[in-house]
Backbone as CSV, one residue per row, in Angstrom:
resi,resn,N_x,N_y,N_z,CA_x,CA_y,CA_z,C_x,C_y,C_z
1,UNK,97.453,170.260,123.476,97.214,169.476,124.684,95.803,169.731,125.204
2,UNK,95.043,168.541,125.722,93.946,168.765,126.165,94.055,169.446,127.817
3,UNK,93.249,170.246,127.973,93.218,170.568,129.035,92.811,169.943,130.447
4,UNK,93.485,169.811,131.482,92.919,168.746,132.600,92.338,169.437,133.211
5,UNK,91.928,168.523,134.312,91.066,168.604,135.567,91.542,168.334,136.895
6,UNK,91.183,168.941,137.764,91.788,168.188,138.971,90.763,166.884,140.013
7,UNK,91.638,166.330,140.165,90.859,165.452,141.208,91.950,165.570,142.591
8,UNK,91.629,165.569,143.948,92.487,166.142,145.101,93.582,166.518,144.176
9,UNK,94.587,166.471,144.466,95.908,167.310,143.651,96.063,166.856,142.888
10,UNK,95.614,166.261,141.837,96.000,165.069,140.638,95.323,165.646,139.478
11,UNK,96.414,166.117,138.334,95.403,166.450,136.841,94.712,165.117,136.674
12,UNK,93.612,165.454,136.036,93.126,164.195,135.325,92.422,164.581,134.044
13,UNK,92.248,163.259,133.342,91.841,163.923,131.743,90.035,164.510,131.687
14,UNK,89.646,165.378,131.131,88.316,166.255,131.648,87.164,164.686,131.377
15,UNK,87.297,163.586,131.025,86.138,162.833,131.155,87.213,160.974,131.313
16,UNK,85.678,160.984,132.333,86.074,159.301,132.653,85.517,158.602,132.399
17,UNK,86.062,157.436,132.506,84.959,156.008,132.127,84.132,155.371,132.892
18,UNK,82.703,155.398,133.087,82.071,154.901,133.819,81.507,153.190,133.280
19,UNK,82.364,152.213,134.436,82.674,151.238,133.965,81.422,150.177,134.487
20,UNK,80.258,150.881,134.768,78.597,149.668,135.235,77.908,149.096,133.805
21,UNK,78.203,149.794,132.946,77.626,148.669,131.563,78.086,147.492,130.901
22,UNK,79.710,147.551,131.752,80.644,146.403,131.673,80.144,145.126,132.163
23,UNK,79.660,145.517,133.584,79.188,144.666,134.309,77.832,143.931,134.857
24,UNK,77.110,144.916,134.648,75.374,144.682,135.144,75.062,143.695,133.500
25,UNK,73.551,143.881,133.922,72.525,142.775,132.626,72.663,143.704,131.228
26,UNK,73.058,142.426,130.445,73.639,143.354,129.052,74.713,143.532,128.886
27,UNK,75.670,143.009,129.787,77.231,143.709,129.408,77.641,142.798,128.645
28,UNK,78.590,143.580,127.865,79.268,142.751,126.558,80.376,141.174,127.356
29,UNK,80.674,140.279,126.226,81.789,139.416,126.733,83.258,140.335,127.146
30,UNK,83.953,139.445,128.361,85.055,139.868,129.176,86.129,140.661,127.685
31,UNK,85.773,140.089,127.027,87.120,140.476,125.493,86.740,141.767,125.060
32,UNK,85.642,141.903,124.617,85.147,143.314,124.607,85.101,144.427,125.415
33,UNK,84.057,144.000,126.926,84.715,144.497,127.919,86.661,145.145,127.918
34,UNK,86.934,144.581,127.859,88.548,144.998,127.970,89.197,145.586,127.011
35,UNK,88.258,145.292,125.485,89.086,146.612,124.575,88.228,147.484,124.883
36,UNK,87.520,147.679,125.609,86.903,149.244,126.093,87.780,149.721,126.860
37,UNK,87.909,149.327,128.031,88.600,149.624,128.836,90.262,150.507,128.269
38,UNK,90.832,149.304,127.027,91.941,149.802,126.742,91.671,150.960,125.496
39,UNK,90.650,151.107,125.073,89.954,152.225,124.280,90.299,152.963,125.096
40,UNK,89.674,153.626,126.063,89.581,154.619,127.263,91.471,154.910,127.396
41,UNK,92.053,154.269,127.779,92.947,154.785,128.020,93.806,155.235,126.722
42,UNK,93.440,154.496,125.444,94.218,155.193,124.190,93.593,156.156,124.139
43,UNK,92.316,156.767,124.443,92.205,157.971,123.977,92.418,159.307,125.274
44,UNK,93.110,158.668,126.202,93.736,159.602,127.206,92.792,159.800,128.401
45,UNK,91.886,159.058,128.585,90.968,158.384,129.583,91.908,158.090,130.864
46,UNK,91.969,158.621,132.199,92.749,158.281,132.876,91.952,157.989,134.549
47,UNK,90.412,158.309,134.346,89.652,158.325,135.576,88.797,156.935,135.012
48,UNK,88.708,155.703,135.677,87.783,154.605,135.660,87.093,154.057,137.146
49,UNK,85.420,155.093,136.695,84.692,154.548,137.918,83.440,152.699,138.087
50,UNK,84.203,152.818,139.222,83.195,151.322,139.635,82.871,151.137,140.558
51,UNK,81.831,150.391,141.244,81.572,149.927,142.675,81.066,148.310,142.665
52,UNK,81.777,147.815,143.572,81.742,146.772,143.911,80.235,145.779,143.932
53,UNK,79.593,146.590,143.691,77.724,146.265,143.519,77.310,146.297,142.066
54,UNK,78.439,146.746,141.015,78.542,146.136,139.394,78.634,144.917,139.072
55,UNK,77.916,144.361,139.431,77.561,143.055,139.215,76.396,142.113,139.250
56,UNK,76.035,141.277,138.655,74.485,140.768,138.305,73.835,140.123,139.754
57,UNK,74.873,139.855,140.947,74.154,139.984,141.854,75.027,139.611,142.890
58,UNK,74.480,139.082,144.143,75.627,139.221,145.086,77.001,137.965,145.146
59,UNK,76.344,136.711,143.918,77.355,136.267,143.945,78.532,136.008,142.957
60,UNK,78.499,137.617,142.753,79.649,138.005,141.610,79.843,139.291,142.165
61,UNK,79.529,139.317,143.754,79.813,141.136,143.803,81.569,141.430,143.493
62,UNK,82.246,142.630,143.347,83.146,143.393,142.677,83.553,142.599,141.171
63,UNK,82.860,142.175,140.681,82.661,141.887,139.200,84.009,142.866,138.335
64,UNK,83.163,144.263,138.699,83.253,145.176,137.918,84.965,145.746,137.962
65,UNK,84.876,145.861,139.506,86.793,145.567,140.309,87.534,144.661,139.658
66,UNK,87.220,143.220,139.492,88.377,142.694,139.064,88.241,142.723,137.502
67,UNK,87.439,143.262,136.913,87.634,143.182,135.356,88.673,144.289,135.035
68,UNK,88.659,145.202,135.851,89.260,146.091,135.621,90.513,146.171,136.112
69,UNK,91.085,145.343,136.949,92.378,144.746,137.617,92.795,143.803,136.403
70,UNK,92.135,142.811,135.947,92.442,142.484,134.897,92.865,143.131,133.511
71,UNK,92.204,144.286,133.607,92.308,144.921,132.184,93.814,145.715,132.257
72,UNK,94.061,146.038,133.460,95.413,146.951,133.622,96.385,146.055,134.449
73,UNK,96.462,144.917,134.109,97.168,144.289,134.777,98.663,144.333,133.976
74,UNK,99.829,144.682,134.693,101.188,145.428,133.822,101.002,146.773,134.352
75,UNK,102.068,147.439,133.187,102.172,148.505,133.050,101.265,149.950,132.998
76,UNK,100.200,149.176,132.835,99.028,150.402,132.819,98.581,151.213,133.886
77,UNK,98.605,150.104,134.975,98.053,150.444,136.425,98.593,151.701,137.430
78,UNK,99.851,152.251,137.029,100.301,153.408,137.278,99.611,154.650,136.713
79,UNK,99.421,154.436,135.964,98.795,155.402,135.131,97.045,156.323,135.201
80,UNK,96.335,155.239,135.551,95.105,155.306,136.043,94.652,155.606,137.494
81,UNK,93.552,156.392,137.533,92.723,156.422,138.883,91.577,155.832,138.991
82,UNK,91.659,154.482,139.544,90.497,153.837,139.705,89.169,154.274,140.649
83,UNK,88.524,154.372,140.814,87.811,154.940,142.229,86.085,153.977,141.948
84,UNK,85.886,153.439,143.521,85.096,152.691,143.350,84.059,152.914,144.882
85,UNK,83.261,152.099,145.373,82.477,152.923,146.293,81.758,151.266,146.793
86,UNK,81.806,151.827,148.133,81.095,150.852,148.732,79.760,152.088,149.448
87,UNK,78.394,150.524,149.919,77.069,150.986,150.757,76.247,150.371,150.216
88,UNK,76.564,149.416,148.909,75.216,148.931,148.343,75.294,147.519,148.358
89,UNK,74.163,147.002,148.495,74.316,145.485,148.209,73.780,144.837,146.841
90,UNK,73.888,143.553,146.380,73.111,142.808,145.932,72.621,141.835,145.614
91,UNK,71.817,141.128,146.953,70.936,140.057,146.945,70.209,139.502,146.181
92,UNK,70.433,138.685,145.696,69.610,138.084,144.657,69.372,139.473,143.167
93,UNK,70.127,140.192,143.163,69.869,141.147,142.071,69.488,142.365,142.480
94,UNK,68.723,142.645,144.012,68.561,143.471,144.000,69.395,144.924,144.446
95,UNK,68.637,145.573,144.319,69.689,146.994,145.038,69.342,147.638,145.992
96,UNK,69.983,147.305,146.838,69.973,147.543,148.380,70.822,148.706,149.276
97,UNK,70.393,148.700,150.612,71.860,149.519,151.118,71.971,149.480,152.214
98,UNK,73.065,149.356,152.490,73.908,149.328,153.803,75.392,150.113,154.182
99,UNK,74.991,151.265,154.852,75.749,152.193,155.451,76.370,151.784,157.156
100,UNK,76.174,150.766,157.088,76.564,150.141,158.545,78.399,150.226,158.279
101,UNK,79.084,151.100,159.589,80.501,151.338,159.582,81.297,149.897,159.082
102,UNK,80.656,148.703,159.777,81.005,147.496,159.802,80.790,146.992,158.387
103,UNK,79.856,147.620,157.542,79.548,147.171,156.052,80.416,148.042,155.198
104,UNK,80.796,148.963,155.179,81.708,149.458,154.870,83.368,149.334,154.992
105,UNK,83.252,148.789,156.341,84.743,148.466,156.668,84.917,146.887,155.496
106,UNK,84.054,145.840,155.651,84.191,144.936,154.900,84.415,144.994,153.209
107,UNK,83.307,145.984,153.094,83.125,146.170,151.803,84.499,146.771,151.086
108,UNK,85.277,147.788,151.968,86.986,147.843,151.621,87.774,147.098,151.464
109,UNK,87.102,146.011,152.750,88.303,144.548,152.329,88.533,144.142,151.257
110,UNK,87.177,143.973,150.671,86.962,143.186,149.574,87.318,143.881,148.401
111,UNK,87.379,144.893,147.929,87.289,145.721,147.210,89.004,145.800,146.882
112,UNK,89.666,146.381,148.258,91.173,145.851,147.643,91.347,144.938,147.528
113,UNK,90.699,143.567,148.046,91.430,142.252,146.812,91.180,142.339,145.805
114,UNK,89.750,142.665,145.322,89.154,142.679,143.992,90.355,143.679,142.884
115,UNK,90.707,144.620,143.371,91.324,145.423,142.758,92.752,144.939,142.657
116,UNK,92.980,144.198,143.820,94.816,143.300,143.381,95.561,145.054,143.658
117,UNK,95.500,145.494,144.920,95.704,146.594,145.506,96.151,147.224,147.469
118,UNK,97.326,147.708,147.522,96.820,147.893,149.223,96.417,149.339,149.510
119,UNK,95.787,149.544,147.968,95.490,151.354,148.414,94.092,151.673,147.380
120,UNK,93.166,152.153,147.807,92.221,152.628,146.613,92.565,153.520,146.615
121,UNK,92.511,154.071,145.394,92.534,155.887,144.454,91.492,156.804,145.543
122,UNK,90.302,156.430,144.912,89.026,157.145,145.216,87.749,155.987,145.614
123,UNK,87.603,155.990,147.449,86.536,155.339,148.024,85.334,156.170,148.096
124,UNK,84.220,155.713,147.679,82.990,156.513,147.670,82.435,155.951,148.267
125,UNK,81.262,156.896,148.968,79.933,156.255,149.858,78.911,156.343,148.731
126,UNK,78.363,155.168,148.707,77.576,154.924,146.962,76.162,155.652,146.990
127,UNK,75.733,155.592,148.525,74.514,156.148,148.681,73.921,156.188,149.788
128,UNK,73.303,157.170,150.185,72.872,157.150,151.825,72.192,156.671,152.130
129,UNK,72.158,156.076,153.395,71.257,154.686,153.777,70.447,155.451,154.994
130,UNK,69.435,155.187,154.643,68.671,156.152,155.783,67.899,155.431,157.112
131,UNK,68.818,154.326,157.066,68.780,153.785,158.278,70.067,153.685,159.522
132,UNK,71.148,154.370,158.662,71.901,154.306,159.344,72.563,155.967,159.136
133,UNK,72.838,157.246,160.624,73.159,158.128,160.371,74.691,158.402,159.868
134,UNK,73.946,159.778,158.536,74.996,159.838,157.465,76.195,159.643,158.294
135,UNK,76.966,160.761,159.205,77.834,161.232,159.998,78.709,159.538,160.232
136,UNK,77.952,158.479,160.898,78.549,157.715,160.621,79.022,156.578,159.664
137,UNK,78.182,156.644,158.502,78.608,156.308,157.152,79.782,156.855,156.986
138,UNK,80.181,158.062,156.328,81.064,158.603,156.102,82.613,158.551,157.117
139,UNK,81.985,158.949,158.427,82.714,158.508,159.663,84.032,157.103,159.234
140,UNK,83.110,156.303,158.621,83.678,154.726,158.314,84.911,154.769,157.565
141,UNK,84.375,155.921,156.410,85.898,156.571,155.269,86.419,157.282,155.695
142,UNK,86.599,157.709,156.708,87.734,158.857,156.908,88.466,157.249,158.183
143,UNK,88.164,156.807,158.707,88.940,155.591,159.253,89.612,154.541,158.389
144,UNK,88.929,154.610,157.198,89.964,153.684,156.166,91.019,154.609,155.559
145,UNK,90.796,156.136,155.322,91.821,156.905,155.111,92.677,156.883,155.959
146,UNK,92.488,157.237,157.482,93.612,157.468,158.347,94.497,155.978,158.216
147,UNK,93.971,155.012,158.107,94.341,153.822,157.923,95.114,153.424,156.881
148,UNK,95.549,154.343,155.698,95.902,154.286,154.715,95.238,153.147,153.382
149,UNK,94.337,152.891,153.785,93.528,151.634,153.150,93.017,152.446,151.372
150,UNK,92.802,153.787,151.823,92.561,154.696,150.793,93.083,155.991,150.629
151,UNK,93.051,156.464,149.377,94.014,157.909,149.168,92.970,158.999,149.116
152,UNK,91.924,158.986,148.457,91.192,160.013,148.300,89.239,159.289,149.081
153,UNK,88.358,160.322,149.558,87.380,159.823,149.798,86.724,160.675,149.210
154,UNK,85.279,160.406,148.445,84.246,160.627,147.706,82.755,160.479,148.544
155,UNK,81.752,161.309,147.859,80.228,161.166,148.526,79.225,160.515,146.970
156,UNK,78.555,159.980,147.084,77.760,159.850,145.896,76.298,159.476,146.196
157,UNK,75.772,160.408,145.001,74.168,160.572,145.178,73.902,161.812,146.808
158,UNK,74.663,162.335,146.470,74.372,163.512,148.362,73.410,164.882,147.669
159,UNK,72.936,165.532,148.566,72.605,166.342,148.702,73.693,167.322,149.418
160,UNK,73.006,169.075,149.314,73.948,169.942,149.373,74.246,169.890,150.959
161,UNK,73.353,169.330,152.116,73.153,169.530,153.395,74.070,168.128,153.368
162,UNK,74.132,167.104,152.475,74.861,165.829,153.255,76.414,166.118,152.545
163,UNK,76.787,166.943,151.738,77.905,167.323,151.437,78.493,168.368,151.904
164,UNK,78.247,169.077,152.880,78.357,170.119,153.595,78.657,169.123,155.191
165,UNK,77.801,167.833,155.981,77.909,167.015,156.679,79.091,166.324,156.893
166,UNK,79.241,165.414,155.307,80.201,165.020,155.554,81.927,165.782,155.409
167,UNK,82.018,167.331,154.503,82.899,167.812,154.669,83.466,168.293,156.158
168,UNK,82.396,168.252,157.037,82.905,168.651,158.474,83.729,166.935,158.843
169,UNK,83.558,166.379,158.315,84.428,164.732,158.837,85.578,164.419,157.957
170,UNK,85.516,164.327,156.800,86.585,164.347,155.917,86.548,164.870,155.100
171,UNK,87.929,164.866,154.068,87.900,166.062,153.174,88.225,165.329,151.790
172,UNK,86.702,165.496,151.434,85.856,165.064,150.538,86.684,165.931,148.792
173,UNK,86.599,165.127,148.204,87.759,165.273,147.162,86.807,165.077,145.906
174,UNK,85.650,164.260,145.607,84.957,164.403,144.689,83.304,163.633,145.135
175,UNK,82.050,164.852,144.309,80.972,164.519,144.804,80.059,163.675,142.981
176,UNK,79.749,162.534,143.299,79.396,161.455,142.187,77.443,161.767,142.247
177,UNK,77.055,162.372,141.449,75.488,162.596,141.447,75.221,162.555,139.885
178,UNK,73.662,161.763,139.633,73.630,162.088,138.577,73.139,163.315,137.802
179,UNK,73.119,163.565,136.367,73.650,164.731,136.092,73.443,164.578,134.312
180,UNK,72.196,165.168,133.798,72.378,164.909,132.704,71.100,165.860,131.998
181,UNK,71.231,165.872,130.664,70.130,166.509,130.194,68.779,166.623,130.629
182,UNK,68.210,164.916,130.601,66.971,164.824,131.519,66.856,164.851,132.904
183,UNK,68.193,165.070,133.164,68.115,165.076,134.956,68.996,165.948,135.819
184,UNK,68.838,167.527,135.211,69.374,168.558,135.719,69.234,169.346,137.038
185,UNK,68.898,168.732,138.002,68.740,168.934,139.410,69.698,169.359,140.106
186,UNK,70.542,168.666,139.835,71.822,168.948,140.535,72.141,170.412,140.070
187,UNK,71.853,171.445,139.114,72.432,172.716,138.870,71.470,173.242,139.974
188,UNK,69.938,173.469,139.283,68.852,173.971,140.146,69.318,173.807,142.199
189,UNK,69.526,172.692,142.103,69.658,172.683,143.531,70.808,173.238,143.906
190,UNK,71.732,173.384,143.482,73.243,173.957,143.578,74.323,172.811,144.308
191,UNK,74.108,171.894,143.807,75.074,170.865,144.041,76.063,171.242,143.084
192,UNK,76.186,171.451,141.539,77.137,171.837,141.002,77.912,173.118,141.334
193,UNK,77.634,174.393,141.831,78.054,175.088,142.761,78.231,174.803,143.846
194,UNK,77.861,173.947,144.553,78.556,173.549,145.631,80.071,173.423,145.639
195,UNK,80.098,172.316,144.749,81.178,171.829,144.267,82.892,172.378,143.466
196,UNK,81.798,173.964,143.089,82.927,174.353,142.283,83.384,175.470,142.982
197,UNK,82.814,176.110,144.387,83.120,176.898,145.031,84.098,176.469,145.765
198,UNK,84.238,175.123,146.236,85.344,174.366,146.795,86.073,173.692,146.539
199,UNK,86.221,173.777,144.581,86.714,172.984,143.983,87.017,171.808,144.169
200,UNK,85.347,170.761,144.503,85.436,169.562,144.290,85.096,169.448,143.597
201,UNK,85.495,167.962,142.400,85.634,167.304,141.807,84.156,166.722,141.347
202,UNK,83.444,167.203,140.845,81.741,166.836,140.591,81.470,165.718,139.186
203,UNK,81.518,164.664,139.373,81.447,163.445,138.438,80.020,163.277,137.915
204,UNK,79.714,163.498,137.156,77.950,163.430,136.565,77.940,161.826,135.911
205,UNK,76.594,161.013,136.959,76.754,159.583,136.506,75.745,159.785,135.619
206,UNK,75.680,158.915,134.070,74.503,158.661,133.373,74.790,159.987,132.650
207,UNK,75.639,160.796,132.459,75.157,162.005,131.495,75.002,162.048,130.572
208,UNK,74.870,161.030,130.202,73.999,160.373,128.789,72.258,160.200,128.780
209,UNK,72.152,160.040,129.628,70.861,159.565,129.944,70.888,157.971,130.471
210,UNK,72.108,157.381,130.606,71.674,155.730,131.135,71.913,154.881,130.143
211,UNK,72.024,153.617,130.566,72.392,152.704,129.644,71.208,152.300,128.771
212,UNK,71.788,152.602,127.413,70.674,152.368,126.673,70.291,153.752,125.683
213,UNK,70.113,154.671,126.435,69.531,156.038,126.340,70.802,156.453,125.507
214,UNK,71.460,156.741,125.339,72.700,157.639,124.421,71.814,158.221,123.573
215,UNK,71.403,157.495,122.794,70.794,158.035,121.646,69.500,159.000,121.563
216,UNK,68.950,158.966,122.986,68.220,160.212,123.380,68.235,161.513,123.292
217,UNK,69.497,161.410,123.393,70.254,162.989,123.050,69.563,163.359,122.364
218,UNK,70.038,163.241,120.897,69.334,163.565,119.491,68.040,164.236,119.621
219,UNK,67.357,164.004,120.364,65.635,164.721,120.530,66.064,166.113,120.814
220,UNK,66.603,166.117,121.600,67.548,167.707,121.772,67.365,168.887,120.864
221,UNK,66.902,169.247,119.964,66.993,170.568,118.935,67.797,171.006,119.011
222,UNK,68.457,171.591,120.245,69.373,172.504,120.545,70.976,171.731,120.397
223,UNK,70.831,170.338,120.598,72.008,169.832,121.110,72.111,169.122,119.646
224,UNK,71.084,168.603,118.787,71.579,168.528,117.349,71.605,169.413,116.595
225,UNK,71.182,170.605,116.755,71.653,171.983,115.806,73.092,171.952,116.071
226,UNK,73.998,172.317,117.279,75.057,171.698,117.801,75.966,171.254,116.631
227,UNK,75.302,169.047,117.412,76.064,168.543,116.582,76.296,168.639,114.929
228,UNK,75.320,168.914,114.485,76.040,169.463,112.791,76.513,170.163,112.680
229,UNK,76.368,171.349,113.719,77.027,172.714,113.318,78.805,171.979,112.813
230,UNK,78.523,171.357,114.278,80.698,171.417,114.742,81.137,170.197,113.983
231,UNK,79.924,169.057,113.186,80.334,167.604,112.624,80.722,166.618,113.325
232,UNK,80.262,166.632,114.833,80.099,165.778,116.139,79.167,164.821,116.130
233,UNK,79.012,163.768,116.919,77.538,163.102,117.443,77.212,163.772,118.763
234,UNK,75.671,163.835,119.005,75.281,164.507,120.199,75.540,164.161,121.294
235,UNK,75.874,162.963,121.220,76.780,162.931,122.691,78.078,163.738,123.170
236,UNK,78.907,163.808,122.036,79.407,164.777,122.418,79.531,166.316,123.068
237,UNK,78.328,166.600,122.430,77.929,168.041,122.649,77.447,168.095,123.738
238,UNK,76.308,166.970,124.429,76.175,166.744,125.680,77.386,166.770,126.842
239,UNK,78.211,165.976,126.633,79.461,165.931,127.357,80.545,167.463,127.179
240,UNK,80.276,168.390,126.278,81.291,169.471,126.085,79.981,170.535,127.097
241,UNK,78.859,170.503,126.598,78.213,171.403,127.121,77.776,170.837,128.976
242,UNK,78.647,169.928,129.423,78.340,169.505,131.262,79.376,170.246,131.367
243,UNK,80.821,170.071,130.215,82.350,170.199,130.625,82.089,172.061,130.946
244,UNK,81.062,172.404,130.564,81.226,174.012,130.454,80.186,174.694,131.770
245,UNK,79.827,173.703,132.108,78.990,173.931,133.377,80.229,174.372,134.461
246,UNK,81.311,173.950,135.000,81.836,174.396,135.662,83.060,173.688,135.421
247,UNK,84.849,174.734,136.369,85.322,173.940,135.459,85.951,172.008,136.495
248,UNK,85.464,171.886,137.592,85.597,170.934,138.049,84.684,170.047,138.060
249,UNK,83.500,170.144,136.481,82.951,168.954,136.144,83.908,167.842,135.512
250,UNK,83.331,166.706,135.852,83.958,165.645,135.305,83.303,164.133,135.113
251,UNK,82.315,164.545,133.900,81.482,163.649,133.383,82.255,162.016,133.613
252,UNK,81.604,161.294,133.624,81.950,160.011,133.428,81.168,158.864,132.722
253,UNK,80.664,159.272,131.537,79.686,158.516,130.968,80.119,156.947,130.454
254,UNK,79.130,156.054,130.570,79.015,154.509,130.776,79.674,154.278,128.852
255,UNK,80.223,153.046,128.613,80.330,152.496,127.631,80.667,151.388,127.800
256,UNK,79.983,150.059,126.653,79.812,148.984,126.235,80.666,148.770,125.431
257,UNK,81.398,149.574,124.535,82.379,149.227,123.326,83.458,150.753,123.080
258,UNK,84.556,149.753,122.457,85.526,151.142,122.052,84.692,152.210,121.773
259,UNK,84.121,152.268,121.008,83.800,153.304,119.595,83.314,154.289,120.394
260,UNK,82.384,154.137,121.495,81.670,154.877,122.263,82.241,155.708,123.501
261,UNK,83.159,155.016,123.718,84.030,155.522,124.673,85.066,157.125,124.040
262,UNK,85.370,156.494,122.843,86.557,156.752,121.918,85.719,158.489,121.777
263,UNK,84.701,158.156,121.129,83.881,159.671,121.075,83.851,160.234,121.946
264,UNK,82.921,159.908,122.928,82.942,160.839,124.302,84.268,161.472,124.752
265,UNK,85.668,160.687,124.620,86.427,161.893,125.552,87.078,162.751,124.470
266,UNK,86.574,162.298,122.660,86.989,163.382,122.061,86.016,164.784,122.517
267,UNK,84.791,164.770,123.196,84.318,166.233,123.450,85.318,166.806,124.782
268,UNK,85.720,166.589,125.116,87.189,166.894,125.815,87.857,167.982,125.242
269,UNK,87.862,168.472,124.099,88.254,169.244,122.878,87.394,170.063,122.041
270,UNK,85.936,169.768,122.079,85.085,170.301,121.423,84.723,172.154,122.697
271,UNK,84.479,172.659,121.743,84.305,174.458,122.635,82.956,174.513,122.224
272,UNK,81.555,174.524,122.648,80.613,175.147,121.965,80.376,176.638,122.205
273,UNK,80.019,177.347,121.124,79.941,178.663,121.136,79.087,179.100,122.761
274,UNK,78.838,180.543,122.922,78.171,180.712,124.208,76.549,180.643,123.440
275,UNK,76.346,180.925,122.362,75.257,180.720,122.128,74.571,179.083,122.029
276,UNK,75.034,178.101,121.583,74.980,176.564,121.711,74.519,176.586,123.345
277,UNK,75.432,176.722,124.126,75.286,176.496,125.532,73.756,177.400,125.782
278,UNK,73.813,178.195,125.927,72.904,178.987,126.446,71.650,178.165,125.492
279,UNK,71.341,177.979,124.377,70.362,177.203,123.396,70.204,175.827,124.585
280,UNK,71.041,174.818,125.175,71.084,173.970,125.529,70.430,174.015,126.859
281,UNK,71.067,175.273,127.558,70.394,174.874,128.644,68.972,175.454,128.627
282,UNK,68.784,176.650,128.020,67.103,176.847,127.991,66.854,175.553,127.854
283,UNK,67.000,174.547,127.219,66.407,173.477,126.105,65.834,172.807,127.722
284,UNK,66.364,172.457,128.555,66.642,172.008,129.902,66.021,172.320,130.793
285,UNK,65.960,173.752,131.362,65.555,174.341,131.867,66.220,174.977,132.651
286,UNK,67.514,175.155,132.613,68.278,175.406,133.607,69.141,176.880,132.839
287,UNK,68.479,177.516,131.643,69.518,178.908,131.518,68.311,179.980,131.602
């Protein structure tokens, strides 16, 4: 048995599907799209993240929501934790933000229709809007919680001072930052200790490097000595060596097709020696 993870009281499987390559410029047709989706869950995939701003622009916003209402439509939908995030917009394509209580309250509306739902899993604040104070951003999700509108609330893209902020308002269940070989900040700064001292739930977006980037890995020395050692692709080793960063990481790297998906949560299973790890993160800068 693979070993889980927790998200608020809920095992979950140690990696999720991060579902924005589905939806933004470049995403595959709806048919494909959806044997990913059902990839992910054959290979015991049980966390699928989205936000309602996955989409090519504002007049397709929660795109990304109903593909994925679609994809688990039946029997599946018990099974899964969807979690999705409002604060962003997008006008004409672009990417924007709005932390206004009132933009948030809407942005829930919409979000449970999109989802064909009267409860989200996991509501996230997508990103702090620095026009409007954090305290009441967040403020906005703990009123759709008391409201029962949502089960769990999330912070994404925070810092250690705005996750420390908003834990004095609600009780923040998982923190969404990115998190990856080329973009190891989050250890240095101690957001990943943050997180694991209070055993939240720390989701690394892009730990691939981004759409597109997968194959970046490979430059790695450390992380393709690795993959031959164990007869992996380096993504994997990427994703086993975040899983070993702490144990309430919970990568969620992007995929376009089964195959890609299918790999990643086999490192779910992969152990790299302490020497691999330690090789990896010098490689980084972070051992």
């Amino acid at each position: 048995m693979t070993p889980t993870r927790k998200l608020g009281d809920t095992e979950i499987f140690p990696i999720g599907l991060g579902e924005m390559p589905l939806s933004v410029d470049g995403r595959p047709d709806e048919e494909r799209a959806i044997r990913t989706i059902h990839a992910a869950l054959d290979a015991g995939v049980n966390l699928i993240d989205t936000a309602d701003a996955y989409a090519l622009d504002d007049s397709e916003v929660g795109h990304g929501e109903r593909l994925i209402a679609k994809a688990l439509d039946g029997a599946r939908r018990d099974d899964v934790i969807i979690a999705t995030k409002g604060g962003h917009t997008r006008e004409g394509g672009r990417w924007a933000l709005d932390g206004r209580p009132e933009h948030i309250r809407a942005a829930c509306e919409a979000s449970l229709r999109a989802l064909s739902t009267d409860r989200i899993d996991l509501y996230q604040f997508h990103r702090p809007d620095p026009n409007v104070p954090y305290a009441e951003s967040v403020g906005a999700f703990k009123e759709l919680q008391d409201e029962g509108k949502v089960r769990w609330v999330g912070i994404s893209n925070a810092n250690v001072a705005q996750m420390e902020e908003a834990l004095g308002i609600v009780d923040v269940v998982a923190v969404q930052n990115q998190l990856a070989l080329d973009f190891a900040g989050p250890i240095g700064r101690g957001e990943v200790d943050f997180c694991a001292e209070r055993e939240i739930a720390f989701l690394p977006w892009s730990p691939l490097g981004g759409i597109g980037n997968a194959e970046g890995t490979a430059r790695n020395a450390a992380v393709s000595a690795a993959a031959e050692a164990h007869g992996v692709s380096p993504q994997q080793v990427v994703l086993a060596w975040l899983l070993g960063l702490s144990p309430t990481v919970v990568p969620i790297p992007g995929s376009s097709r089964p195959e890609t998906i299918q790999d990643s949560a086999r490192a779910a299973e992969l152990e790299l020696s302490a020497d691999e790890r330690q090789a990896i993160s010098a490689a980084v800068g972070t051992g």
